[in-house]
CHARMM-style PDB file with segment names, atoms N, HN, CA, C and O in Angstrom:
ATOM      1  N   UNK     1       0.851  -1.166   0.000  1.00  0.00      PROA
ATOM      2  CA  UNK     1       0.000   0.000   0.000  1.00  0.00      PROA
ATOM      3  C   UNK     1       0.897   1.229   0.000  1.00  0.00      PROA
ATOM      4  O   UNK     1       1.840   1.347   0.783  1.00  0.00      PROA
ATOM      5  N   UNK     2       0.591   2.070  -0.843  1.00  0.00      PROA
ATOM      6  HN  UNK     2      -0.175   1.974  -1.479  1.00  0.00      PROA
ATOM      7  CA  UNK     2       1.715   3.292  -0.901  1.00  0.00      PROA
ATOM      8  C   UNK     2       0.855   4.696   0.075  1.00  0.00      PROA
ATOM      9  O   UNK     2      -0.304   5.042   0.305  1.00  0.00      PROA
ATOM     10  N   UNK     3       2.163   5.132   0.397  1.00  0.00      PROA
ATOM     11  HN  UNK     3       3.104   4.851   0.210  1.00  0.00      PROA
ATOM     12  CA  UNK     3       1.549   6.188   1.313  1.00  0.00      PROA
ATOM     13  C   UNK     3       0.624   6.992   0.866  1.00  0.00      PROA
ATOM     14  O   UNK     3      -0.029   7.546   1.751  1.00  0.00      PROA
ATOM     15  N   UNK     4       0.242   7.340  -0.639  1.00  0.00      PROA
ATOM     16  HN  UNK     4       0.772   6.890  -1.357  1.00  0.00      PROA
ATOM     17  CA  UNK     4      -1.295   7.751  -1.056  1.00  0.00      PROA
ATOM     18  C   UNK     4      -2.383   7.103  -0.011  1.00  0.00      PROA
ATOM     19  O   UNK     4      -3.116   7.466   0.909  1.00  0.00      PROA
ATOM     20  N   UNK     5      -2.043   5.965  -0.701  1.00  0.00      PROA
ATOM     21  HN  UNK     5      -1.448   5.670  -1.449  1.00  0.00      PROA
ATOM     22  CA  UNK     5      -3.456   5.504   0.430  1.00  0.00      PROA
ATOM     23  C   UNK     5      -3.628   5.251   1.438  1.00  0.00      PROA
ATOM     24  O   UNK     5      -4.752   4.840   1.728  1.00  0.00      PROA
ATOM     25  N   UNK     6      -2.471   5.383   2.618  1.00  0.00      PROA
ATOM     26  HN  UNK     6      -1.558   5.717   2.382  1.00  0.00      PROA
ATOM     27  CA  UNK     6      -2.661   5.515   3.928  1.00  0.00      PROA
ATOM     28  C   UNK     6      -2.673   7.138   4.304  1.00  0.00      PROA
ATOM     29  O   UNK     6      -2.838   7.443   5.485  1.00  0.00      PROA
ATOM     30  N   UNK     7      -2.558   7.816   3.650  1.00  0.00      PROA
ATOM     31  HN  UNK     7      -2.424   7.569   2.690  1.00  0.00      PROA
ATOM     32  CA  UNK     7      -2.759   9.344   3.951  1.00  0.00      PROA
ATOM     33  C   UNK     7      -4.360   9.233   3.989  1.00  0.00      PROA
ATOM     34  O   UNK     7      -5.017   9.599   4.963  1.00  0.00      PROA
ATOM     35  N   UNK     8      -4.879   8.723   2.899  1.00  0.00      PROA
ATOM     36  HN  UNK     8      -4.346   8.425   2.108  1.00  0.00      PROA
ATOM     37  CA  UNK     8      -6.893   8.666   2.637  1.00  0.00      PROA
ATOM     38  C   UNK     8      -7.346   8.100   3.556  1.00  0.00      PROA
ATOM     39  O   UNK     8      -8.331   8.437   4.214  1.00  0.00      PROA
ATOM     40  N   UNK     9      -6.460   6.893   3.740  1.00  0.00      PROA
ATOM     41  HN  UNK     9      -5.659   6.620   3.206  1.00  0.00      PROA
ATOM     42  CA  UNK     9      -7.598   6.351   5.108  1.00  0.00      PROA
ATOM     43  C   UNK     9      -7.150   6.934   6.560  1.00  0.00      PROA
ATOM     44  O   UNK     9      -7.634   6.383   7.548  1.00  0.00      PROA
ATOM     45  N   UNK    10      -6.477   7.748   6.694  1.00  0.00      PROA
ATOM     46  HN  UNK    10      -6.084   8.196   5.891  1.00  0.00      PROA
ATOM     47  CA  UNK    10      -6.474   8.529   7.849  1.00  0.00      PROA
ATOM     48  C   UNK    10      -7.350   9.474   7.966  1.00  0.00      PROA
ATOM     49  O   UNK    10      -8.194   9.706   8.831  1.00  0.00      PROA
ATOM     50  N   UNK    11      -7.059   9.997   7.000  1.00  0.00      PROA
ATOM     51  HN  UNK    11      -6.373   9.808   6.297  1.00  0.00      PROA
ATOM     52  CA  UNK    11      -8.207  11.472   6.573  1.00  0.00      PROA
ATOM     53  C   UNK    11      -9.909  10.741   6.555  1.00  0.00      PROA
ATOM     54  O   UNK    11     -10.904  11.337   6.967  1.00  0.00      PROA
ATOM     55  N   UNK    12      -9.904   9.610   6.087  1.00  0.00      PROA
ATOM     56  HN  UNK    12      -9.096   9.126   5.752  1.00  0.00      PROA
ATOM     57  CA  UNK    12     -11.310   9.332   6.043  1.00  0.00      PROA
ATOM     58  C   UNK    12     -11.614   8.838   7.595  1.00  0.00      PROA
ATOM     59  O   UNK    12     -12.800   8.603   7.827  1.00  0.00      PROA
ATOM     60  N   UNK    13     -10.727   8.665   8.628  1.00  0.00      PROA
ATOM     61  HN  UNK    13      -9.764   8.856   8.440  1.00  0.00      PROA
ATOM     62  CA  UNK    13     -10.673   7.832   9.682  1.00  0.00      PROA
ATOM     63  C   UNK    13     -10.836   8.955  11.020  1.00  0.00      PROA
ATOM     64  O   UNK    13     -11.027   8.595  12.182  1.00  0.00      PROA
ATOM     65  N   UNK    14     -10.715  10.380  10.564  1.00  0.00      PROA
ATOM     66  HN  UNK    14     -10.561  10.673   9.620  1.00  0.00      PROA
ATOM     67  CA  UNK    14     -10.650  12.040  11.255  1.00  0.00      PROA
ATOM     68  C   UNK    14     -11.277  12.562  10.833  1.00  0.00      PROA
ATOM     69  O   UNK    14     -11.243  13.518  11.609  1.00  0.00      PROA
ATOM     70  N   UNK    15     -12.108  12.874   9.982  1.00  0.00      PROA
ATOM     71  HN  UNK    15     -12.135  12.098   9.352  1.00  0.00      PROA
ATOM     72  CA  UNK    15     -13.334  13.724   9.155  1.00  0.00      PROA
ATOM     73  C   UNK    15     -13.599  13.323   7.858  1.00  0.00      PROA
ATOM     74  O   UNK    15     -13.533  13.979   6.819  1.00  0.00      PROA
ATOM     75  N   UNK    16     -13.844  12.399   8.003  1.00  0.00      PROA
ATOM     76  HN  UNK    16     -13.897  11.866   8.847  1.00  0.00      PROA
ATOM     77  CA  UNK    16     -14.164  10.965   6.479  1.00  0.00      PROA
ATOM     78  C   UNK    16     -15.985  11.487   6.376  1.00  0.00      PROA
ATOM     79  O   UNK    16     -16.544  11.465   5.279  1.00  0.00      PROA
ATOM     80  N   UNK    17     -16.654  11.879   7.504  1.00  0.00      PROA
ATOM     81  HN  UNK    17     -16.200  11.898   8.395  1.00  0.00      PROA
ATOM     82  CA  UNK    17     -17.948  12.286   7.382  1.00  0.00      PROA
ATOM     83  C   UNK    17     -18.069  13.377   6.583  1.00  0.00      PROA
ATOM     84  O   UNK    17     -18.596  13.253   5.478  1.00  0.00      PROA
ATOM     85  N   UNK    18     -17.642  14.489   6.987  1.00  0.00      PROA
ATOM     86  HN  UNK    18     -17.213  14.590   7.885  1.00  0.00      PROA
ATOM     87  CA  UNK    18     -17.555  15.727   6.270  1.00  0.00      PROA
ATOM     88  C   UNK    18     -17.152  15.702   4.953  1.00  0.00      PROA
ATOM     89  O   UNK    18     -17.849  16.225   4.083  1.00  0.00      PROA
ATOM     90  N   UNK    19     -15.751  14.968   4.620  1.00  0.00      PROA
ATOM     91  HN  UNK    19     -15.185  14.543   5.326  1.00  0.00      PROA
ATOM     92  CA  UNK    19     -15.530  15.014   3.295  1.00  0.00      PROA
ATOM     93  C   UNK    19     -16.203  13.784   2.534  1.00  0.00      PROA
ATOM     94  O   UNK    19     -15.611  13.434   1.513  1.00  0.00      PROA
ATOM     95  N   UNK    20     -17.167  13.192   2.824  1.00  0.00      PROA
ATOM     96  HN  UNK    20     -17.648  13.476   3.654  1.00  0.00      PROA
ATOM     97  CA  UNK    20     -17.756  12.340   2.407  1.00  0.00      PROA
ATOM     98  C   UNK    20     -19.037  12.998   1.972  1.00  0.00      PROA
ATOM     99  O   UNK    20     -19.370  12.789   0.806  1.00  0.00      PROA
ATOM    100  N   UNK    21     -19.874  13.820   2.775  1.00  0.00      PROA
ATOM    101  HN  UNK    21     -19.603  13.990   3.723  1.00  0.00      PROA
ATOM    102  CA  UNK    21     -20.588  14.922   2.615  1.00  0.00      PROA
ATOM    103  C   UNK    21     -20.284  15.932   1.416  1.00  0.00      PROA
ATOM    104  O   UNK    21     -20.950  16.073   0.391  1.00  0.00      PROA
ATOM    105  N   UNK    22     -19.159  16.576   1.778  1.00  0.00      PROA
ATOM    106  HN  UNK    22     -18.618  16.462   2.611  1.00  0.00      PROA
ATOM    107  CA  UNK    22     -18.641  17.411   0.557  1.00  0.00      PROA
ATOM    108  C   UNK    22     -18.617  16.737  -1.085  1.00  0.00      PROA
ATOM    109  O   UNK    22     -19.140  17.271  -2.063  1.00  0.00      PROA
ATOM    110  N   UNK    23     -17.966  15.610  -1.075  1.00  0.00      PROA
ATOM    111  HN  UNK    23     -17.541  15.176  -0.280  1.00  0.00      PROA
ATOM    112  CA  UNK    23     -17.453  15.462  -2.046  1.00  0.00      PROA
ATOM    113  C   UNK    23     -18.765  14.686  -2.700  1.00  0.00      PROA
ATOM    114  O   UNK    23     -18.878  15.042  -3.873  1.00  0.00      PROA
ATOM    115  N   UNK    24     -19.649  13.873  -2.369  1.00  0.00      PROA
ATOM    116  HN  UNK    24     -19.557  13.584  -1.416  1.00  0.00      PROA
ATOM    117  CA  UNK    24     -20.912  13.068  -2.385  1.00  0.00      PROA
ATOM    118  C   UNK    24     -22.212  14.653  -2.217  1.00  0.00      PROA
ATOM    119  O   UNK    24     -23.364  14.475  -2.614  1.00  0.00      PROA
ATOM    120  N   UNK    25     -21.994  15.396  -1.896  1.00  0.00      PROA
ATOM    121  HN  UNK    25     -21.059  15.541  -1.574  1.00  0.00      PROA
ATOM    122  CA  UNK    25     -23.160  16.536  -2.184  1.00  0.00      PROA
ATOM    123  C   UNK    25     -24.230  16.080  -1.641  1.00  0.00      PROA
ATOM    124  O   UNK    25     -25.261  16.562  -2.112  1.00  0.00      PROA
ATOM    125  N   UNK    26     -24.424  14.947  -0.411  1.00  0.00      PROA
ATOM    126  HN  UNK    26     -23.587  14.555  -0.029  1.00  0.00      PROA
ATOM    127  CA  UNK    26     -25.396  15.104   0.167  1.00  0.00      PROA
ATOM    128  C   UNK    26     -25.048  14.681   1.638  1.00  0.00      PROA
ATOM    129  O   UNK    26     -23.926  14.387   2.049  1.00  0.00      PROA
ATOM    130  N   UNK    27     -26.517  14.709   2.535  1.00  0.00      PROA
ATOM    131  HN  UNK    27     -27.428  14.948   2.201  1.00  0.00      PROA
ATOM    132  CA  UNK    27     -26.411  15.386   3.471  1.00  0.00      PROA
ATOM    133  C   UNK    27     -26.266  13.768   4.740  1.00  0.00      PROA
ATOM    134  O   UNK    27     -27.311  13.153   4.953  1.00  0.00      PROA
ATOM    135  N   UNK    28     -25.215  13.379   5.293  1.00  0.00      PROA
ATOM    136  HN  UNK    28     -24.366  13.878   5.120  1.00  0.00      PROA
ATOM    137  CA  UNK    28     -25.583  12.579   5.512  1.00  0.00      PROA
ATOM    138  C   UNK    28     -25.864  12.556   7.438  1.00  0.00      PROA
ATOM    139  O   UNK    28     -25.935  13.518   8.203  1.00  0.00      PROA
ATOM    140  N   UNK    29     -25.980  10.938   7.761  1.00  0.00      PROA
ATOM    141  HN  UNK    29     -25.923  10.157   7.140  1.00  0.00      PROA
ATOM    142  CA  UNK    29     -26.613  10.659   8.899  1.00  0.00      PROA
ATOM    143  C   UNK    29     -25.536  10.408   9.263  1.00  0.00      PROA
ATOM    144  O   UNK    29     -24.901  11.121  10.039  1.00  0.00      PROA
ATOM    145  N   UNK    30     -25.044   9.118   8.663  1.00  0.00      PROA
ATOM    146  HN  UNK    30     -25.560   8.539   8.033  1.00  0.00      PROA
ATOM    147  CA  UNK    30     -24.454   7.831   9.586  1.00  0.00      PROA
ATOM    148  C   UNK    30     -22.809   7.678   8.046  1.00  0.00      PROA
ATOM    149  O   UNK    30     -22.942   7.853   6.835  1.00  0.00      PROA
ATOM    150  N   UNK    31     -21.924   7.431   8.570  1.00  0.00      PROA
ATOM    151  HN  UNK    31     -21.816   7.289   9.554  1.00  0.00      PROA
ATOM    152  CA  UNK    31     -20.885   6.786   7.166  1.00  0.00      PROA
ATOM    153  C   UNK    31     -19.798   5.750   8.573  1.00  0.00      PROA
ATOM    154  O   UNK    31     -19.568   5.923   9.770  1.00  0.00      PROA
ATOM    155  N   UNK    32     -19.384   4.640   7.471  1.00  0.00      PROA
ATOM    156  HN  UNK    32     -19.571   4.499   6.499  1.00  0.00      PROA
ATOM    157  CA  UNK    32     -18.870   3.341   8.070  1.00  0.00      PROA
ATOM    158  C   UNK    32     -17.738   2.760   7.317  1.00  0.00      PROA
ATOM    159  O   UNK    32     -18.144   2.248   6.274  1.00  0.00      PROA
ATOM    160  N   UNK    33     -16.921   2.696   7.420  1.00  0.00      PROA
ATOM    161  HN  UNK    33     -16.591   3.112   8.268  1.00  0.00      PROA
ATOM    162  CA  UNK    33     -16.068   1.894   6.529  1.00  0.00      PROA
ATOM    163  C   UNK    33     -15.791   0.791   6.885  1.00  0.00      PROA
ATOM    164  O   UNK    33     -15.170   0.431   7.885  1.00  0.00      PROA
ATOM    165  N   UNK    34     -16.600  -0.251   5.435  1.00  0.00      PROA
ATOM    166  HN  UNK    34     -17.104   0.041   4.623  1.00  0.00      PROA
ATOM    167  CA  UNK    34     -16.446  -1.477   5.218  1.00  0.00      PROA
ATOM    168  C   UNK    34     -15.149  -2.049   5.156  1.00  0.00      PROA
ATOM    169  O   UNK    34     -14.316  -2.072   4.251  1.00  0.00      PROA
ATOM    170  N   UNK    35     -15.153  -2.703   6.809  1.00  0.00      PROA
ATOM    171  HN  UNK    35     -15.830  -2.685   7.545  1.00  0.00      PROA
ATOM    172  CA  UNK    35     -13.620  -3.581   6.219  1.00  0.00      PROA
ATOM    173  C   UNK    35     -13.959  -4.817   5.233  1.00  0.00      PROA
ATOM    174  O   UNK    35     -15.022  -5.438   5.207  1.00  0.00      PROA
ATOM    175  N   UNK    36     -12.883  -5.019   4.475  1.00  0.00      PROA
ATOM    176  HN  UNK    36     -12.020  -4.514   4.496  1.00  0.00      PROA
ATOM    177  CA  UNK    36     -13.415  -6.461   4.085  1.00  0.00      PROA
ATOM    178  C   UNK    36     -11.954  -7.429   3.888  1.00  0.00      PROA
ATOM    179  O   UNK    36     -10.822  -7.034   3.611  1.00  0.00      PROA
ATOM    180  N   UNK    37     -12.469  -8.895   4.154  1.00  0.00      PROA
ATOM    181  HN  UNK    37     -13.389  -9.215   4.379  1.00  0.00      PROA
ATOM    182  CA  UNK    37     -12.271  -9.804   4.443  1.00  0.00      PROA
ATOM    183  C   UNK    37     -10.600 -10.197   4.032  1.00  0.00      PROA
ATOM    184  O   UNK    37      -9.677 -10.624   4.726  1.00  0.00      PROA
ATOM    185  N   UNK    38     -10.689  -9.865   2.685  1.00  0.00      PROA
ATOM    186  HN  UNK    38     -11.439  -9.518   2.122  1.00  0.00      PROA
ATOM    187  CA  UNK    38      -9.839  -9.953   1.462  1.00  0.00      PROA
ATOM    188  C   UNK    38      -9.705  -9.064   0.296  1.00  0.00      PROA
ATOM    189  O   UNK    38     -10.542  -8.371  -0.283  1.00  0.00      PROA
ATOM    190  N   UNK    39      -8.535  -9.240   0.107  1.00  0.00      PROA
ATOM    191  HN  UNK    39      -7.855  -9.803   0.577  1.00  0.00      PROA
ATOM    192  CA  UNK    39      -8.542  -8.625  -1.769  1.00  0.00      PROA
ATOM    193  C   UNK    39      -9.613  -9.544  -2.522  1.00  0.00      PROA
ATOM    194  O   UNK    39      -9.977 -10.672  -2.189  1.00  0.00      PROA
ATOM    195  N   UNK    40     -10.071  -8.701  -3.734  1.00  0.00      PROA
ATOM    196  HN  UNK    40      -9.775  -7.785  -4.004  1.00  0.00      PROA
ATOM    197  CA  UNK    40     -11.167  -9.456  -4.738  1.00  0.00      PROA
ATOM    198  C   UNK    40     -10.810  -8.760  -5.716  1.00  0.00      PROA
ATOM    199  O   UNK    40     -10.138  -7.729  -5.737  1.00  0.00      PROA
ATOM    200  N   UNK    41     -11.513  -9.649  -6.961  1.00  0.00      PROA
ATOM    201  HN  UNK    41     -12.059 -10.487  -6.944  1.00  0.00      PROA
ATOM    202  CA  UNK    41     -10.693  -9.209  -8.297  1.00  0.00      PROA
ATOM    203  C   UNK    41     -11.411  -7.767  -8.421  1.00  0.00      PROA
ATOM    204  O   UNK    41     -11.015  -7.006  -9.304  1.00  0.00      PROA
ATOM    205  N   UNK    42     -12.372  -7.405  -7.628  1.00  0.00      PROA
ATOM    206  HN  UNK    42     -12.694  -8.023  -6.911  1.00  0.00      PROA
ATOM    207  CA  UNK    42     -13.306  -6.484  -8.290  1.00  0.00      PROA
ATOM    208  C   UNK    42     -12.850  -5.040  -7.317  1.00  0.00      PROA
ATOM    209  O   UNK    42     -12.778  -3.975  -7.931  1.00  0.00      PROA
ATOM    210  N   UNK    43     -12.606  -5.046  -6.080  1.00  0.00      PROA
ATOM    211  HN  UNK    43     -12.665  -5.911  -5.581  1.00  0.00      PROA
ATOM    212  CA  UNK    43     -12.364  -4.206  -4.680  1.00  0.00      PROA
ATOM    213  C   UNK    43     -10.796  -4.696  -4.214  1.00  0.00      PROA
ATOM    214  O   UNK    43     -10.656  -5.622  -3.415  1.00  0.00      PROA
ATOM    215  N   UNK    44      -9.504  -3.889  -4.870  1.00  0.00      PROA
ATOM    216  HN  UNK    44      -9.618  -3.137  -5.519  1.00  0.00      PROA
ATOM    217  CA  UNK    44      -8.656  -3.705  -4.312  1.00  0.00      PROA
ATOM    218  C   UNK    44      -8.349  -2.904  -2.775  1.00  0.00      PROA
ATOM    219  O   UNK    44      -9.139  -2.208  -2.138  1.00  0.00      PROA
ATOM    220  N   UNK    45      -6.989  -3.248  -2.449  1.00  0.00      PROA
ATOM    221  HN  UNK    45      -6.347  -3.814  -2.967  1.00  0.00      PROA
ATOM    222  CA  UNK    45      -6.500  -2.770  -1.209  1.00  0.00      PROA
ATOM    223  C   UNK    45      -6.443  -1.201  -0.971  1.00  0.00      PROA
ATOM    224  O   UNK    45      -6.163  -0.572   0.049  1.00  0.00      PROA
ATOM    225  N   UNK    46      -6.774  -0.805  -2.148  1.00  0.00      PROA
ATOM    226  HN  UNK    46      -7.002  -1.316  -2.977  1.00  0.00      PROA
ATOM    227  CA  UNK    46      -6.560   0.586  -2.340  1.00  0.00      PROA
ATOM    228  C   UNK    46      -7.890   1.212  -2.356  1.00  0.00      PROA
ATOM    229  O   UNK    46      -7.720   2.207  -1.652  1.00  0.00      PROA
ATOM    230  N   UNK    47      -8.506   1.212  -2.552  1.00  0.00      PROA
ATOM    231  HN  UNK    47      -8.644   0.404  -3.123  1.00  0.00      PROA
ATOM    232  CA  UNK    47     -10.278   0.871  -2.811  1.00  0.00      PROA
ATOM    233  C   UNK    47     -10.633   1.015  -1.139  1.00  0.00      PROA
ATOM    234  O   UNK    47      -9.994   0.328  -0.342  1.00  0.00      PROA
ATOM    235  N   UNK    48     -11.727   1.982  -0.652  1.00  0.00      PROA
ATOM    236  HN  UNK    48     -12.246   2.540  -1.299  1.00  0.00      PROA
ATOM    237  CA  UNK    48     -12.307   1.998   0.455  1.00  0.00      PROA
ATOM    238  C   UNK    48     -14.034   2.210   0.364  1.00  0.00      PROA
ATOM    239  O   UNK    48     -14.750   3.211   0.346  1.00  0.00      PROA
ATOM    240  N   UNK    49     -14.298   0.768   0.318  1.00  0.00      PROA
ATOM    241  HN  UNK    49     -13.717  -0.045   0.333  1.00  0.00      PROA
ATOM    242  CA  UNK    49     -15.747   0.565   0.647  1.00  0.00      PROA
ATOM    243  C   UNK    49     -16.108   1.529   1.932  1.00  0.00      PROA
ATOM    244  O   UNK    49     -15.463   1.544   2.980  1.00  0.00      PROA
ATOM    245  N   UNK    50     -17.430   2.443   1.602  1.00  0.00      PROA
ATOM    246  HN  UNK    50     -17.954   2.431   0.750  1.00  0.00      PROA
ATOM    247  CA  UNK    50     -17.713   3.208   2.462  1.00  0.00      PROA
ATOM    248  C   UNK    50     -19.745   2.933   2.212  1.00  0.00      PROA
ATOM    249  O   UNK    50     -20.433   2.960   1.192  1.00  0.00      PROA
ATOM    250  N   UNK    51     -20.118   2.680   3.753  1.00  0.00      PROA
ATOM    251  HN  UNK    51     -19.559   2.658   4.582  1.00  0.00      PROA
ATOM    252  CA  UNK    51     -21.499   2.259   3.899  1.00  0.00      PROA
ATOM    253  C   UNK    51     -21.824   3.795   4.576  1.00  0.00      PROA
ATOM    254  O   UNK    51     -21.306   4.260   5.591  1.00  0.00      PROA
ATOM    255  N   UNK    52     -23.004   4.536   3.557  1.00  0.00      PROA
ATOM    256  HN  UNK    52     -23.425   4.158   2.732  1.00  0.00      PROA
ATOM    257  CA  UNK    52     -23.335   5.366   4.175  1.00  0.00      PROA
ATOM    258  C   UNK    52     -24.807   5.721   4.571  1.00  0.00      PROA
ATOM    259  O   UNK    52     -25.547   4.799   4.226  1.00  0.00      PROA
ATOM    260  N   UNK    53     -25.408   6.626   5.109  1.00  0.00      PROA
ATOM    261  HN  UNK    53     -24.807   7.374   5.389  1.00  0.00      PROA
ATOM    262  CA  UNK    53     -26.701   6.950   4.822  1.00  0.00      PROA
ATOM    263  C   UNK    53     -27.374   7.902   5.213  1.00  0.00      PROA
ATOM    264  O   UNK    53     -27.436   8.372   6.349  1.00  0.00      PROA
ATOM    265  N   UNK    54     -28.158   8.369   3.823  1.00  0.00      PROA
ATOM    266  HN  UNK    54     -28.108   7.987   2.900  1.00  0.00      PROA
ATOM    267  CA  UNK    54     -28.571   9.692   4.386  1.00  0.00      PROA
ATOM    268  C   UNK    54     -29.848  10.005   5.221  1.00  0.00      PROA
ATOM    269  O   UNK    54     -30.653   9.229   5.737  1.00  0.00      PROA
ATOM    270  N   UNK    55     -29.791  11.633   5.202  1.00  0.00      PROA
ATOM    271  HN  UNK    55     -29.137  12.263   4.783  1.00  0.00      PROA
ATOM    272  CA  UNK    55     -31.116  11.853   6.180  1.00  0.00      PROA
ATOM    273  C   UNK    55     -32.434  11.839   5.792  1.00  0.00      PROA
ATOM    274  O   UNK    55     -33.346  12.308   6.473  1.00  0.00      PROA
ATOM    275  N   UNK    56     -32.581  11.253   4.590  1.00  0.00      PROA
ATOM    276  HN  UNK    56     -31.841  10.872   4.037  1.00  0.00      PROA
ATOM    277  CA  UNK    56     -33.512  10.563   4.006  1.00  0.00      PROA
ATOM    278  C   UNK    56     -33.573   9.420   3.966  1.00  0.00      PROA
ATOM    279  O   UNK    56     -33.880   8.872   2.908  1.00  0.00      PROA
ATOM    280  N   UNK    57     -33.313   8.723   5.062  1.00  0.00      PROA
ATOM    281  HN  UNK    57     -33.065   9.169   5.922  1.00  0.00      PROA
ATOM    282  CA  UNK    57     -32.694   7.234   5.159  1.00  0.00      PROA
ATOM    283  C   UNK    57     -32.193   6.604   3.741  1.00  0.00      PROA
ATOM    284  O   UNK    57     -33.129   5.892   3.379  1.00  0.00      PROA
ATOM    285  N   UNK    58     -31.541   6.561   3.131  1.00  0.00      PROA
ATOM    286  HN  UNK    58     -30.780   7.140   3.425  1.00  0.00      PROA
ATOM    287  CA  UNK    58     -30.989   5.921   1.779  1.00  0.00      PROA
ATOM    288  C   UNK    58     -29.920   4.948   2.681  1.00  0.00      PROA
ATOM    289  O   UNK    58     -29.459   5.271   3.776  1.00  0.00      PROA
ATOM    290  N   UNK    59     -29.659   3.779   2.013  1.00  0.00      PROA
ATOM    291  HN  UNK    59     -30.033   3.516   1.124  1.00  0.00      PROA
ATOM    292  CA  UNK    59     -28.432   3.578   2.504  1.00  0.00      PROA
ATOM    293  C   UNK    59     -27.591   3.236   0.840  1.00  0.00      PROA
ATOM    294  O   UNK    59     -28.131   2.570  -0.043  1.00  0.00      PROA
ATOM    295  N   UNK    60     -26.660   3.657   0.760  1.00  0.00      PROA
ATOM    296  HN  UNK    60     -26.221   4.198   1.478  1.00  0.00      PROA
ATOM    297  CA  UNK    60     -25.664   3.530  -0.123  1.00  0.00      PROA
ATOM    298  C   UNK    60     -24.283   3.204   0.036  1.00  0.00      PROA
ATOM    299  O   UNK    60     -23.609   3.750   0.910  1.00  0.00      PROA
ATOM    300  N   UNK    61     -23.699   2.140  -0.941  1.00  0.00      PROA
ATOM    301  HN  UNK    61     -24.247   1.696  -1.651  1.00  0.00      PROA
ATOM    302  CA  UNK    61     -22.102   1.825  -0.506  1.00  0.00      PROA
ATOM    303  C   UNK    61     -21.764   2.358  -1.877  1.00  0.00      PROA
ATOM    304  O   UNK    61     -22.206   2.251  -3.021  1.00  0.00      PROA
ATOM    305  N   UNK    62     -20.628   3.078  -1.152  1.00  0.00      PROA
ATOM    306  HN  UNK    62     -20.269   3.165  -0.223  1.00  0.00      PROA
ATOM    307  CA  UNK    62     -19.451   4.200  -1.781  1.00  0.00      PROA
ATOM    308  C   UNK    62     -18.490   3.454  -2.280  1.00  0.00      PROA
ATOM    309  O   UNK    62     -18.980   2.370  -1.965  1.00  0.00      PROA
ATOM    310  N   UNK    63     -17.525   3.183  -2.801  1.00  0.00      PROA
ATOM    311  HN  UNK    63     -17.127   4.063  -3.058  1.00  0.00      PROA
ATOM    312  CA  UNK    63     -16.178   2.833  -3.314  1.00  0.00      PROA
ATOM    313  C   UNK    63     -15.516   4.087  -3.506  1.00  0.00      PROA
ATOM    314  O   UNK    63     -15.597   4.723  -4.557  1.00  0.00      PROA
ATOM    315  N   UNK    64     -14.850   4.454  -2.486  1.00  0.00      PROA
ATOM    316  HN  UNK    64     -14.784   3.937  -1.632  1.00  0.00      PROA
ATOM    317  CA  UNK    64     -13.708   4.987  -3.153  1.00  0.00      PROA
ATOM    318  C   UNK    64     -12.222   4.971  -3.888  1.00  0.00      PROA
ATOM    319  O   UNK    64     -11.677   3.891  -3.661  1.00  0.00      PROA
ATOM    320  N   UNK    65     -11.583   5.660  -4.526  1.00  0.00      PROA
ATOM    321  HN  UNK    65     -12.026   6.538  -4.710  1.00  0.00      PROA
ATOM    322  CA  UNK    65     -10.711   5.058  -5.216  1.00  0.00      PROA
ATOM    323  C   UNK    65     -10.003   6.088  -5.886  1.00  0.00      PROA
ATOM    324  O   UNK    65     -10.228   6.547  -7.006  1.00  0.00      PROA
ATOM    325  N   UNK    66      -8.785   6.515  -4.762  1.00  0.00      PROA
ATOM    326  HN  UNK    66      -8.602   6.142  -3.852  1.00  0.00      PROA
ATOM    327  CA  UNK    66      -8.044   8.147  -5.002  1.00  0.00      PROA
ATOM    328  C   UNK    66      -7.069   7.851  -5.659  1.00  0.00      PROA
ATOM    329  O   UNK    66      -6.448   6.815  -5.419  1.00  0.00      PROA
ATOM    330  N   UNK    67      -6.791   8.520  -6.432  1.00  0.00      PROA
ATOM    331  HN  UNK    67      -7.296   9.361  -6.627  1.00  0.00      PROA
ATOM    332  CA  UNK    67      -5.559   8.459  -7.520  1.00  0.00      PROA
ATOM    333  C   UNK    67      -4.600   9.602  -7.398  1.00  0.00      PROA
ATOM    334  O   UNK    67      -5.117  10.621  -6.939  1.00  0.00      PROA
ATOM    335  N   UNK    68      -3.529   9.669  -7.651  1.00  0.00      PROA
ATOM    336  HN  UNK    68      -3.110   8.842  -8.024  1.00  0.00      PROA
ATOM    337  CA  UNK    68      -2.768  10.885  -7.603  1.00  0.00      PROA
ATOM    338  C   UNK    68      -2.550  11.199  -9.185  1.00  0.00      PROA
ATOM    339  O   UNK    68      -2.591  10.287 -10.012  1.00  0.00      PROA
ATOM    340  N   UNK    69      -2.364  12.269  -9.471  1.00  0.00      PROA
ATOM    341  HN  UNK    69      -2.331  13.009  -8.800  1.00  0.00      PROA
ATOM    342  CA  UNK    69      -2.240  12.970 -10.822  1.00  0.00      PROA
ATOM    343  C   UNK    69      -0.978  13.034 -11.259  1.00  0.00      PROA
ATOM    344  O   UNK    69      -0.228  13.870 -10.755  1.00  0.00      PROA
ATOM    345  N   UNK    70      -0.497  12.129 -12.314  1.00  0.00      PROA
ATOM    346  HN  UNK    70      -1.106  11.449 -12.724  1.00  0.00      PROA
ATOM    347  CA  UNK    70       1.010  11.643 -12.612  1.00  0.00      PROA
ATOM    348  C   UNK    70       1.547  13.244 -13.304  1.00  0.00      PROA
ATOM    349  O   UNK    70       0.598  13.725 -13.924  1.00  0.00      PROA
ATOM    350  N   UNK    71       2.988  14.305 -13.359  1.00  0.00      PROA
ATOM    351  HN  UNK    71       3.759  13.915 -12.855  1.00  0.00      PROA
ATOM    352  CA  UNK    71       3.287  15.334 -13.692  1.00  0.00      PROA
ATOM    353  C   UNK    71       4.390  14.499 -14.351  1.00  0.00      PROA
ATOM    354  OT1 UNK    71       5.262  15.050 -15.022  1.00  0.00      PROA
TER     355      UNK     71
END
């Protein structure tokens, strides 16, 4: 795992609500991050399943999946 993605899951692990809010444009209740079990061909290590839901009760799972911008 390269330090990209342990910088994200810190940040999502200290105000992962808010910028989950921000960046998703809605308003939420509750957000969770899905650990999971294993790597899968489909949800890498890099990849952060996020269970959220809003104040319209929705529940929705997020994938995130941050990239850095190659210069």
């Amino acid at each position: 795992m390269g330090s990209y993605d342990v910088a994200m899951k810190v940040i999502l692990s200290h105000c992962g609500h808010a910028a989950l809010e921000y960046f998703l444009g809605l308003e939420l209740e509750a957000s969770e991050i899905v650990a999971l079990p294993q790597e899968t061909a489909s949800v890498r290590r890099s990849d952060v399943p996020v269970r959220v839901r809003t104040r319209e009760v929705r529940v929705l799972l997020v994938l995130l999946e941050v990239q850095r911008k190659s210069t």
